[in-house]
py3Dmol code that shows the C-alpha trace and the ligand (Angstrom):
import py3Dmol

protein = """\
ATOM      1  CA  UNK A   1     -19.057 -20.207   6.519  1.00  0.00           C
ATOM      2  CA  UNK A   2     -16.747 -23.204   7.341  1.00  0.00           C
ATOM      3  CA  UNK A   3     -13.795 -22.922   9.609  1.00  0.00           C
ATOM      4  CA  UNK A   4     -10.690 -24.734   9.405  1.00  0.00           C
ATOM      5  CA  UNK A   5      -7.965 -25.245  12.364  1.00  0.00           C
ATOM      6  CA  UNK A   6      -5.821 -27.341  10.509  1.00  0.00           C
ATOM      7  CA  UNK A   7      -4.222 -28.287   7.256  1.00  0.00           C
ATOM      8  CA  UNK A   8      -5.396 -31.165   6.276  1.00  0.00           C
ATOM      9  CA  UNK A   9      -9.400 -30.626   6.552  1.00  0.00           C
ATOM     10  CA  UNK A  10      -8.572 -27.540   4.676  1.00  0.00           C
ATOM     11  CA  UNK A  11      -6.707 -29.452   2.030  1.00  0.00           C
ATOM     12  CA  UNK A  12     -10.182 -31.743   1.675  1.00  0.00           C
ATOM     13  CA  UNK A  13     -11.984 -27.908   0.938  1.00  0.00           C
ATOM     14  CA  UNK A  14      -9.479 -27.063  -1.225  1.00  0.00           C
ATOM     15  CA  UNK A  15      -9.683 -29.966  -3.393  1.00  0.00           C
ATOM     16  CA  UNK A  16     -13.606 -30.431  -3.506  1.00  0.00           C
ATOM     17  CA  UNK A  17     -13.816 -26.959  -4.764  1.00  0.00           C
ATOM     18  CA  UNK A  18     -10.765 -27.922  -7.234  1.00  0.00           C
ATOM     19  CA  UNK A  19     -12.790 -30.624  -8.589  1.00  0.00           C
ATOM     20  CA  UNK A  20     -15.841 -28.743  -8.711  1.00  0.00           C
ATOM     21  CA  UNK A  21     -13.578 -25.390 -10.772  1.00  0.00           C
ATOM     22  CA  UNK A  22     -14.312 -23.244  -8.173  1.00  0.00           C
ATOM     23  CA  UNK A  23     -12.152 -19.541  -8.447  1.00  0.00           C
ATOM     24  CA  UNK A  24     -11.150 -18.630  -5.385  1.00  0.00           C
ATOM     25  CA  UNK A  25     -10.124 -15.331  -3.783  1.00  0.00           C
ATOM     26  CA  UNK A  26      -8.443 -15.212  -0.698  1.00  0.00           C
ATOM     27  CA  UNK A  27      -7.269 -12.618   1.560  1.00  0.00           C
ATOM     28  CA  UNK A  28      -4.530 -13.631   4.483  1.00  0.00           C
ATOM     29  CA  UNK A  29      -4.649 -11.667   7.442  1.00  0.00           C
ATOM     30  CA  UNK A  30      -3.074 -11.576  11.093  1.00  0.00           C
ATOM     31  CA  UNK A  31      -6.213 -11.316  12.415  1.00  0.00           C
ATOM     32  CA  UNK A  32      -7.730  -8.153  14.608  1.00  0.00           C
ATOM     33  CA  UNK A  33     -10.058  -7.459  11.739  1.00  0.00           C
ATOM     34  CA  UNK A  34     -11.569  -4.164  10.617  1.00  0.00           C
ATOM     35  CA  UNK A  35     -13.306  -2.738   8.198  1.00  0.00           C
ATOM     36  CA  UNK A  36     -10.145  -2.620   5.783  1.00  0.00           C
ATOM     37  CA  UNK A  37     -10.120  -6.331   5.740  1.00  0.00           C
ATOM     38  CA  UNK A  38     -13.897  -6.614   5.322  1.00  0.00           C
ATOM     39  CA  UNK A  39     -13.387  -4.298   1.681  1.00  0.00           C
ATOM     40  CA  UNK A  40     -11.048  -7.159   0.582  1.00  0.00           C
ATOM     41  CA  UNK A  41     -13.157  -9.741   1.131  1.00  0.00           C
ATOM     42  CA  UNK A  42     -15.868  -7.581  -1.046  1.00  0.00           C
ATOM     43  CA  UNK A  43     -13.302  -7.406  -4.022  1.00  0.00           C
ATOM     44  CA  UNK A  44     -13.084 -11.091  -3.501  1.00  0.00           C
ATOM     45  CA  UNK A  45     -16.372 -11.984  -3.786  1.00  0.00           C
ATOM     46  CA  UNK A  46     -16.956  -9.823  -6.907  1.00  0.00           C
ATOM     47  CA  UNK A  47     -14.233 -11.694  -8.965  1.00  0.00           C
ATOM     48  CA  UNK A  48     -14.413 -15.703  -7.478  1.00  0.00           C
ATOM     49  CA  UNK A  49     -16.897 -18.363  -6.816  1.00  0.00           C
ATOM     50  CA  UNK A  50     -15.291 -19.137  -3.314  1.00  0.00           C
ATOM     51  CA  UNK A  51     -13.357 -16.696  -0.749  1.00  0.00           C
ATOM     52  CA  UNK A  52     -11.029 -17.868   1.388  1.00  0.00           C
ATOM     53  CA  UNK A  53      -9.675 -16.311   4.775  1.00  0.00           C
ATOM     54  CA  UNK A  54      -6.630 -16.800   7.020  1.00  0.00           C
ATOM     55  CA  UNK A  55      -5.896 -15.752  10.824  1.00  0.00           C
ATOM     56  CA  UNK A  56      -2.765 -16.635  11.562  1.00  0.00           C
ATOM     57  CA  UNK A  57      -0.122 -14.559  13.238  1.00  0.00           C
ATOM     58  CA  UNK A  58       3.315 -14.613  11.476  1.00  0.00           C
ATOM     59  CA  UNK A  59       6.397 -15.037  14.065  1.00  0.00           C
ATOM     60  CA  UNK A  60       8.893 -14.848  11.724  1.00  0.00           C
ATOM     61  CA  UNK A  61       7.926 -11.644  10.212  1.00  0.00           C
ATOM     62  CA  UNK A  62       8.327 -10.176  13.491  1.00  0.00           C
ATOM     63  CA  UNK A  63      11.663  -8.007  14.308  1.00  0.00           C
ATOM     64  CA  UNK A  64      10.387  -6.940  17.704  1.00  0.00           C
ATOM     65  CA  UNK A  65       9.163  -9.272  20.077  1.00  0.00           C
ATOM     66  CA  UNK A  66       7.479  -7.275  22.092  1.00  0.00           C
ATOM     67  CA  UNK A  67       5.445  -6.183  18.673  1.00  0.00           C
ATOM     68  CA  UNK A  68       4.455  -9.990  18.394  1.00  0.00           C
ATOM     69  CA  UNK A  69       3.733 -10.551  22.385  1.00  0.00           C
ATOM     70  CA  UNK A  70       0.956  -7.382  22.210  1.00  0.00           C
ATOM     71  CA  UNK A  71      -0.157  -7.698  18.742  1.00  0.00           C
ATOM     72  CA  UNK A  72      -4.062  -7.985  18.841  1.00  0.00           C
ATOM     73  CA  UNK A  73      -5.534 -11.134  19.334  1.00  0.00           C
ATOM     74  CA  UNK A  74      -9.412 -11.344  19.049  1.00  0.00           C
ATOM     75  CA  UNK A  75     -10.044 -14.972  16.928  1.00  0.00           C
ATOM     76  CA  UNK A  76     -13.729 -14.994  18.066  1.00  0.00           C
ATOM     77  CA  UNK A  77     -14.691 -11.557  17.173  1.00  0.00           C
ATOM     78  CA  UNK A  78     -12.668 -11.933  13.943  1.00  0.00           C
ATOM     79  CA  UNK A  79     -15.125 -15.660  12.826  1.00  0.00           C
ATOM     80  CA  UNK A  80     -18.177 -13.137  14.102  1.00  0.00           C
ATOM     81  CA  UNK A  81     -17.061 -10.370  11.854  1.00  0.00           C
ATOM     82  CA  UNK A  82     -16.176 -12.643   9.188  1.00  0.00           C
ATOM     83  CA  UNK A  83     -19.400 -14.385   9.535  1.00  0.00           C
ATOM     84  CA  UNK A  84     -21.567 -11.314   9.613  1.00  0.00           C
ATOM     85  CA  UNK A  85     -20.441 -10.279   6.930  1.00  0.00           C
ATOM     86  CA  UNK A  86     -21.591 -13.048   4.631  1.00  0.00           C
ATOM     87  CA  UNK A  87     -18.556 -12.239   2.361  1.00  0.00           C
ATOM     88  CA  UNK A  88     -16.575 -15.287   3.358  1.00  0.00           C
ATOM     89  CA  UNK A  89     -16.589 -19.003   2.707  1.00  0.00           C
ATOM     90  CA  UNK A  90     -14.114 -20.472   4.277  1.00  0.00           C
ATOM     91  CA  UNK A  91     -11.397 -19.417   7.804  1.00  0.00           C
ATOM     92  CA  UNK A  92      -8.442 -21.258   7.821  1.00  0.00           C
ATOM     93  CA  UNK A  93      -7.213 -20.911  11.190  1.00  0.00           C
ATOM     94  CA  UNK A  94      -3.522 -23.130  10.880  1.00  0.00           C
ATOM     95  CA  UNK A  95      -1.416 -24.133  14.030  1.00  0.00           C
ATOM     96  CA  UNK A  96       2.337 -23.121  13.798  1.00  0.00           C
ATOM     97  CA  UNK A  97       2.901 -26.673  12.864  1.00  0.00           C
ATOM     98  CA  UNK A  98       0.765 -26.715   9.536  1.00  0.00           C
ATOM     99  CA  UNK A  99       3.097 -23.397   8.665  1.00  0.00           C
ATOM    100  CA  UNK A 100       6.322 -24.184   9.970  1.00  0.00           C
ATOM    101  CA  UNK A 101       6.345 -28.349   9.963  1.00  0.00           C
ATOM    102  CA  UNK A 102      10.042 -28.224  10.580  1.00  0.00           C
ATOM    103  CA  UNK A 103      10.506 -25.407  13.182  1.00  0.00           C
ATOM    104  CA  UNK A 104      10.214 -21.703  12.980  1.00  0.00           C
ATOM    105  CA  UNK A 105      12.760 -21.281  10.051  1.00  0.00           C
ATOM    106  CA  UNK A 106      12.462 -18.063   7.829  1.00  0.00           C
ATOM    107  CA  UNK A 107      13.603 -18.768   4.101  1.00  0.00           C
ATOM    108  CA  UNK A 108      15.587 -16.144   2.304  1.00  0.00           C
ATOM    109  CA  UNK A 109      14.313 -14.407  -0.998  1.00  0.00           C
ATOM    110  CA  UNK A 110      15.677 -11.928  -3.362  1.00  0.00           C
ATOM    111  CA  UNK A 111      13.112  -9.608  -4.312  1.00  0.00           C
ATOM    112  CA  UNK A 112      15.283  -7.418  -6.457  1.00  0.00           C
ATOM    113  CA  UNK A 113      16.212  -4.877  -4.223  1.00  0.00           C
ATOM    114  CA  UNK A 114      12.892  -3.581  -2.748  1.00  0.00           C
ATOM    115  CA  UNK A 115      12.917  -5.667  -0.205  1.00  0.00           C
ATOM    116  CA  UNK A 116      15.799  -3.543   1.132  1.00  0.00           C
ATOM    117  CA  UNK A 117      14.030   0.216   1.002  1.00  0.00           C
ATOM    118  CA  UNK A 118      11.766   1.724   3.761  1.00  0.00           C
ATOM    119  CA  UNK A 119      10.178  -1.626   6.146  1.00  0.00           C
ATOM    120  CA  UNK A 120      12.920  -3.781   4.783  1.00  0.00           C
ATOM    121  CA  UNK A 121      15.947  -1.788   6.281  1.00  0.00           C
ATOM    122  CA  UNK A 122      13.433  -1.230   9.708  1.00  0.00           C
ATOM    123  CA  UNK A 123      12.619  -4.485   9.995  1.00  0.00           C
ATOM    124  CA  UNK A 124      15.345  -6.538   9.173  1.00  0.00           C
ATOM    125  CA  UNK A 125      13.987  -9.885   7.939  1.00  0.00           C
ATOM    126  CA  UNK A 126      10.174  -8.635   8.252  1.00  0.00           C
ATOM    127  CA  UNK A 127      10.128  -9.353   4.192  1.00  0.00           C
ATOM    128  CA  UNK A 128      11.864 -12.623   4.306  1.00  0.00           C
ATOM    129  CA  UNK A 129       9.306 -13.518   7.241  1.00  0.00           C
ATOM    130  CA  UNK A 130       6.337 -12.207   4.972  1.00  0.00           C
ATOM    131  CA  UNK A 131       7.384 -15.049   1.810  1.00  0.00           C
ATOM    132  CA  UNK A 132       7.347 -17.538   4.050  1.00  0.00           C
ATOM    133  CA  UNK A 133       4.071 -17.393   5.268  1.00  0.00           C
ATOM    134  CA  UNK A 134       2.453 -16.551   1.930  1.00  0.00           C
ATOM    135  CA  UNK A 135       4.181 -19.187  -0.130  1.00  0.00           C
ATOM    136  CA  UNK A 136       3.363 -21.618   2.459  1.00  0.00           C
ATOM    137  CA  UNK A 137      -0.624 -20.208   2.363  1.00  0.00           C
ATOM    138  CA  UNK A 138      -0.445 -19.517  -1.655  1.00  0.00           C
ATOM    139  CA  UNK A 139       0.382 -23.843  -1.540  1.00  0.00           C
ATOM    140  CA  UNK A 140      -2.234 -24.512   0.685  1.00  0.00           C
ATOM    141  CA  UNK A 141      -5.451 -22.249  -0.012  1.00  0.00           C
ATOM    142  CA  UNK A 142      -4.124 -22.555  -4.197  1.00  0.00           C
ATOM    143  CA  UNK A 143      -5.956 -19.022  -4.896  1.00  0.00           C
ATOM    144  CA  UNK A 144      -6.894 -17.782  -8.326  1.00  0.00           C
ATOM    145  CA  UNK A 145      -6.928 -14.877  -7.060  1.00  0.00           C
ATOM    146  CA  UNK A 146      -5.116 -12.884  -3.454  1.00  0.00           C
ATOM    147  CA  UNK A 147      -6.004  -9.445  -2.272  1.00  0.00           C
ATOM    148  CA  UNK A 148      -3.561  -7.404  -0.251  1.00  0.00           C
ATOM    149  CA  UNK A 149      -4.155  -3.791   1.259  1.00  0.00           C
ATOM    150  CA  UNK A 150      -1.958  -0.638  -0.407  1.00  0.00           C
ATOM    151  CA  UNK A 151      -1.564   0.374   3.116  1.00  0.00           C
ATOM    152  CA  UNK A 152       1.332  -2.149   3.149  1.00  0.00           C
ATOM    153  CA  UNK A 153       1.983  -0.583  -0.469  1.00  0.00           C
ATOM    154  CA  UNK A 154       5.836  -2.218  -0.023  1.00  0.00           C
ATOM    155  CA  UNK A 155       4.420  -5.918   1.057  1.00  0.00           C
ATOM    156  CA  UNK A 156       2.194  -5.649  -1.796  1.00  0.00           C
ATOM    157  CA  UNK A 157       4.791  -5.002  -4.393  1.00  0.00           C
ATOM    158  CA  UNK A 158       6.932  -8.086  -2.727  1.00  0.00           C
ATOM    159  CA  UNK A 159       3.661 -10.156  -3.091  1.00  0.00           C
ATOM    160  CA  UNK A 160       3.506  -9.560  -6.338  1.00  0.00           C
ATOM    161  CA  UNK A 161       7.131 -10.273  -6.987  1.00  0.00           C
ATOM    162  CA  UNK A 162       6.815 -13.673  -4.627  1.00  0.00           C
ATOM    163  CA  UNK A 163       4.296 -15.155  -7.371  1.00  0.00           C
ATOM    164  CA  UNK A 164       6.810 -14.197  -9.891  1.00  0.00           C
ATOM    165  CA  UNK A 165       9.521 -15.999  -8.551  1.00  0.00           C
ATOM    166  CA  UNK A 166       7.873 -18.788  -7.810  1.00  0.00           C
ATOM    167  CA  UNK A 167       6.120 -19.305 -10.596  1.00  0.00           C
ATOM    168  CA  UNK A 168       2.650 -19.420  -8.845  1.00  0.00           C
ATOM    169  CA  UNK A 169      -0.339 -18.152 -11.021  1.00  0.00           C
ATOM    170  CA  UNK A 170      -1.776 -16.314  -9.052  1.00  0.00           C
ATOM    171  CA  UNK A 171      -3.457 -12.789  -9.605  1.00  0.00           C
ATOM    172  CA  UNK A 172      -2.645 -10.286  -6.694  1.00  0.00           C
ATOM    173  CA  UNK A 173      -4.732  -7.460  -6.435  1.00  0.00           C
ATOM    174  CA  UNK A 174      -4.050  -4.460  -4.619  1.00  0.00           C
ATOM    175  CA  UNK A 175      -7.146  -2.996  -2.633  1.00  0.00           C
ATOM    176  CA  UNK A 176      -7.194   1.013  -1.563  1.00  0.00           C
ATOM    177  CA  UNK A 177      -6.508   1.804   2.133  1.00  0.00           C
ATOM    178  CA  UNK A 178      -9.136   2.329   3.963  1.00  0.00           C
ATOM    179  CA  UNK A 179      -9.845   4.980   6.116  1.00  0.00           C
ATOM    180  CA  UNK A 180     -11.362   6.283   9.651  1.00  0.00           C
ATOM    181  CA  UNK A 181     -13.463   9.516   9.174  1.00  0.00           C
ATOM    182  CA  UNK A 182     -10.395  11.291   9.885  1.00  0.00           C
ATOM    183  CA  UNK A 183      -8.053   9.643   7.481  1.00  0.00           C
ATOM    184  CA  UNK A 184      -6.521   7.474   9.946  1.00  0.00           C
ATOM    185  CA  UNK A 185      -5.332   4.248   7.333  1.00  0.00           C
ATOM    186  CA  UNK A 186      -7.360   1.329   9.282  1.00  0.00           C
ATOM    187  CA  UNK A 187      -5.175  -1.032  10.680  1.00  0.00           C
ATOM    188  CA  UNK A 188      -5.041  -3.821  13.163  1.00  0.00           C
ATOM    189  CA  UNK A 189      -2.112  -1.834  15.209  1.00  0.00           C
ATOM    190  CA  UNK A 190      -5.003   1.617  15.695  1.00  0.00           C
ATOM    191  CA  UNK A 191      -7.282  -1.497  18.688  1.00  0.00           C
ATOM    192  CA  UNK A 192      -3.896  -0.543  21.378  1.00  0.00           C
ATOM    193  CA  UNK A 193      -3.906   3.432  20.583  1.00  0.00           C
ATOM    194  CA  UNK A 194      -6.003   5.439  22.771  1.00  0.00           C
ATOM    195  CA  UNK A 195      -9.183   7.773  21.573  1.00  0.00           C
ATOM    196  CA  UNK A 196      -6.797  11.244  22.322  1.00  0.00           C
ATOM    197  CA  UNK A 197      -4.097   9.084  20.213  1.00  0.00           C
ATOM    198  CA  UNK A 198      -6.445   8.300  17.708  1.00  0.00           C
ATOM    199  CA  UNK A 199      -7.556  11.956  17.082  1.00  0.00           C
ATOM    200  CA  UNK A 200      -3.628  13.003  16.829  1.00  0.00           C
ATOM    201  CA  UNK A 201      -2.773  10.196  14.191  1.00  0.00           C
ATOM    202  CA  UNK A 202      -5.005  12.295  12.055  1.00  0.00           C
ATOM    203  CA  UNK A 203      -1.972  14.405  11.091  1.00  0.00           C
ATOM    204  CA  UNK A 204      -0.438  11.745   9.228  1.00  0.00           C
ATOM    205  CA  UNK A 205      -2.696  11.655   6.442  1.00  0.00           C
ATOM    206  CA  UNK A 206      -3.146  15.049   6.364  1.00  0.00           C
ATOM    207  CA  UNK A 207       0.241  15.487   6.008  1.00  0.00           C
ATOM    208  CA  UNK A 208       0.402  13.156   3.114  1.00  0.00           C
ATOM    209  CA  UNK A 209      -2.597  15.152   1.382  1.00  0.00           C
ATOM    210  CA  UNK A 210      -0.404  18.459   1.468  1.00  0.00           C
ATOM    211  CA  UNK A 211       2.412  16.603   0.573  1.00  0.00           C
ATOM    212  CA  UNK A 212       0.496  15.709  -2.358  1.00  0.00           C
ATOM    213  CA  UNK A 213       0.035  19.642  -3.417  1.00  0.00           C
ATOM    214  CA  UNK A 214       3.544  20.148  -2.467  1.00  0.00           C
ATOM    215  CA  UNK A 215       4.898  17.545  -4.782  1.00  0.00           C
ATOM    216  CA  UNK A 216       4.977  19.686  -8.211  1.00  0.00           C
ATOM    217  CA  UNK A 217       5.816  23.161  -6.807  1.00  0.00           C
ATOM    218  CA  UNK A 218       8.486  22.338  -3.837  1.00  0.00           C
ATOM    219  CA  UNK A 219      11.498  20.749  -3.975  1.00  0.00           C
ATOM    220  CA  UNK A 220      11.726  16.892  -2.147  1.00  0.00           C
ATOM    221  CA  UNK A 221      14.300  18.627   0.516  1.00  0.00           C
ATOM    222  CA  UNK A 222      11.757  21.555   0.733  1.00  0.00           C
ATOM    223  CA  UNK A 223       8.718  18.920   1.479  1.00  0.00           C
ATOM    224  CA  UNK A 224      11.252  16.773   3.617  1.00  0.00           C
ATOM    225  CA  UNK A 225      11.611  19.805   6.137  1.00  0.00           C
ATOM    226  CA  UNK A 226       7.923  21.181   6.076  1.00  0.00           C
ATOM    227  CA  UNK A 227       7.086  17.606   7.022  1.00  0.00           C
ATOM    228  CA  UNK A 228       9.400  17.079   9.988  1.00  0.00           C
ATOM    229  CA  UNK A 229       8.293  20.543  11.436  1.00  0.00           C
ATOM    230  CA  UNK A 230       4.669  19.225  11.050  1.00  0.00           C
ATOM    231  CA  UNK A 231       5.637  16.426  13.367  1.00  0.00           C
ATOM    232  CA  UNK A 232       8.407  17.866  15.599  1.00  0.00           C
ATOM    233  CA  UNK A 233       5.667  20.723  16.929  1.00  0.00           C
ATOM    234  CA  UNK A 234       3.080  18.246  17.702  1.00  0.00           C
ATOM    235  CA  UNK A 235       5.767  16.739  19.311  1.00  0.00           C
ATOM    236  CA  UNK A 236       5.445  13.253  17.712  1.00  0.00           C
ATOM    237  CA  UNK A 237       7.391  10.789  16.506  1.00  0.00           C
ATOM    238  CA  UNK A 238       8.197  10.993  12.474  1.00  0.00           C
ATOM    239  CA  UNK A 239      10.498   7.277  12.104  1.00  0.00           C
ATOM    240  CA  UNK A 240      11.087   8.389   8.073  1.00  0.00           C
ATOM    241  CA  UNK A 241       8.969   9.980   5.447  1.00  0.00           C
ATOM    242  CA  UNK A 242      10.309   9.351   1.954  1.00  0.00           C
ATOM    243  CA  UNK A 243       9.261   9.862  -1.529  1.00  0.00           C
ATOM    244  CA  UNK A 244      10.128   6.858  -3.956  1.00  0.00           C
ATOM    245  CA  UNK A 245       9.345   6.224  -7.475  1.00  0.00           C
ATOM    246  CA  UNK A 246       6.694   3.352  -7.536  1.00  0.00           C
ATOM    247  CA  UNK A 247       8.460   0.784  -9.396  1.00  0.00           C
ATOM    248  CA  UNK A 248      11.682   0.492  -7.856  1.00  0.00           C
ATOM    249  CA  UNK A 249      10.330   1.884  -4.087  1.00  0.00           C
ATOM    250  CA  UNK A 250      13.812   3.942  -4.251  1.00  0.00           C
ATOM    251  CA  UNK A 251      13.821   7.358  -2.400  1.00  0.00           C
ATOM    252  CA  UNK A 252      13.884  10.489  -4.980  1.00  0.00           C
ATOM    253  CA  UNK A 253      14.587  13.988  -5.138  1.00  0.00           C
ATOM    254  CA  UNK A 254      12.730  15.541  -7.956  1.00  0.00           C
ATOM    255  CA  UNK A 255       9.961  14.949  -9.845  1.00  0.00           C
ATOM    256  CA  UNK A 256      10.074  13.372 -13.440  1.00  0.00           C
ATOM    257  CA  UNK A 257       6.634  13.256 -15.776  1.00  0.00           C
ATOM    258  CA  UNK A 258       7.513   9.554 -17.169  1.00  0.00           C
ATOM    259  CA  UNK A 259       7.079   7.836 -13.525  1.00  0.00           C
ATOM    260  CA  UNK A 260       4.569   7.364 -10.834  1.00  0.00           C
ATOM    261  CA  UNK A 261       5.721   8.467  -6.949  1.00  0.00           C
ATOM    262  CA  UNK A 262       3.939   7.565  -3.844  1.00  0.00           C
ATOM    263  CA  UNK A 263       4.965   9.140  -0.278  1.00  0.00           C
ATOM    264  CA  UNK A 264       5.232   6.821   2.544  1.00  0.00           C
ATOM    265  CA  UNK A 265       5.524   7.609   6.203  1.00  0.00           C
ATOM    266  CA  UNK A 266       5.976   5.990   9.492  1.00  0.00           C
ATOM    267  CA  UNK A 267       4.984   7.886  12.861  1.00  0.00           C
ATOM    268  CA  UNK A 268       5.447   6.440  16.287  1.00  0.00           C
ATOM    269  CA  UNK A 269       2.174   7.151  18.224  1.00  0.00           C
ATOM    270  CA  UNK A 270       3.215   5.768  21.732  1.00  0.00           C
ATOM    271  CA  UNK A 271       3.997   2.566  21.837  1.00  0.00           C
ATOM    272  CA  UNK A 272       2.100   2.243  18.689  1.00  0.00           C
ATOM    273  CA  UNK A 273       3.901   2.291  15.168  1.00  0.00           C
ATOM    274  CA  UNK A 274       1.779   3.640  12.560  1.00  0.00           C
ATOM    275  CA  UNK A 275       2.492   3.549   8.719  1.00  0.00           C
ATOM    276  CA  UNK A 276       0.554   5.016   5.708  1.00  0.00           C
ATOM    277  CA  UNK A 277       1.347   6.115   2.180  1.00  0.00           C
ATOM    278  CA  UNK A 278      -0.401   8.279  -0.788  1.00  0.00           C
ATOM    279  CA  UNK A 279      -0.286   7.785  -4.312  1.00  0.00           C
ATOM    280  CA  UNK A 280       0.698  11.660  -5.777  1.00  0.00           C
ATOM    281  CA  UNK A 281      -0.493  13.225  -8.494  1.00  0.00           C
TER     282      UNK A 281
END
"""
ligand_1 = """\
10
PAF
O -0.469 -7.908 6.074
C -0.567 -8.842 6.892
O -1.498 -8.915 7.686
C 0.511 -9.910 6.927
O 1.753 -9.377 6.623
C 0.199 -11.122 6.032
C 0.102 -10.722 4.572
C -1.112 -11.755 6.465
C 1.297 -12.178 6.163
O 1.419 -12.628 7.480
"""
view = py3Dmol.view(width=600, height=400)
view.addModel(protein, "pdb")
view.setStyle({"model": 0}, {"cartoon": {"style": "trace"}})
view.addModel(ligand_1, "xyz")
view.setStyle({"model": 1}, {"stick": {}})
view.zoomTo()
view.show()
């Protein structure tokens, strides 16, 4: 496994395996890896000749700064994982400069409207900050094909528009979220909650599995209620829990055969913000 700390020896990688019609897979990440990042690199590995992998910590998808100041930061864990896991070819590990060459400047897409439901209208600019970083990576790492986890089901579906808009052919794949033994989605975020924290954020994906059962016998308002009552008597923080048609990410309020809905949820464990969502059916 080769690492790469700047753009320009990546750019010699990238164009070797060009010449030599190499596929390659990559998977971006923020770093703090898990086992959720470790199932995209399988995927990757089944479908390309080479995968690729970046660390890099996004400022300008950041809406909080405190969120950026404590988000994890374990770069020599992450090459050991990485390298362990025999999965991965190449770490490109770019300084701020080799992303933002002219200053940290976010650039404004229109992803038809989704990027204004849910994470969008909580993180003002988070999805704005998100294209920025990928188109710069997509130009840099040239992927056949990307992998992205559903447990940012919304980022996913503005990745996919991203390539559309700017013409980039690239594949993007959505992977399943991955889970703790107790459901708890894997992410990055779960390294700053503690164990007792950890066993509470259980509920969420429970919650999501009744909600699931809920779905085609209970009204939306009916599951809306049950759902903040879960919450409200463990005393936690629910930020939203929604219901939205797939395509469009819009909330609904009744079900309809001829679409596909997911629920999506946000609970604030601590100082911790957690988000998951569930496919129904
Ligand atoms: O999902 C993430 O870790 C980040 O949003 C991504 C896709 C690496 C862009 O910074």
């Amino acid at each position: 496994m080769q690492v790469f700390y700047d753009k320009d020896s990546l750019s010699e990688f990238i164009k070797t395996q060009k010449k030599l019609n190499k596929k390659i897979g990559f998977a971006p990440t923020m770093g703090a890896l898990h086992a959720g990042h470790i199932s995209l690199y399988k995927e990757a590995k089944r479908d390309n000749d080479i995968v690729v992998c970046s660390i890099f910590v996004n400022p300008t998808q950041f809406n909080n700064p405190d969120d950026l100041e404590k988000y994890p930061r374990t770069i020599d864990d992450d090459i050991a994982k990485l390298a362990d896991s025999s999965l991965v070819d190449a770490v490109y590990i770019p300084k701020t400069e080799d992303i933002y060459p002219h200053g940290m400047l976010r650039k404004h897409y229109d992803f038809g409207g989704i990027e204004k439901e849910m994470e969008g209208a909580a993180r003002p600019g988070h999805f704005d900050g998100v294209g920025t970083v990928l188109e710069e990576l997509f130009r840099q790492v040239q992927p056949d094909n990307a992998y992205f986890g559903e447990k940012d089901f919304q980022q996913l579906k503005i990745v996919e528009k991203l390539v559309q808009i700017l013409d980039l052919k690239i594949k993007i794949h959505g992977v399943k979220i991955y889970r703790e033994a107790n459901g708890l989605a894997m992410s990055s975020r779960n390294m700053r909650l503690s164990q007792k924290e950890k066993e509470t954020s259980a509920l969420i994906y429970q919650t999501l599995m009744h909600v699931n059962d809920w779905f085609k016998v209970l009204s939306v308002g009916e599951i809306k209620s049950r759902v903040k009552a879960i919450f409200d008597k463990e005393n936690m923080d629910l930020e939203y829990f929604i219901i939205a048609d797939e395509a469009t990410l819009k909330e609904v309020d009744f079900y309809s055969n001829d679409k596909s809905f997911r629920a999506f949820i946000v609970v604030n464990v601590g100082a911790v913000r957690l988000i998951d969502n569930l496919h129904l059916d």
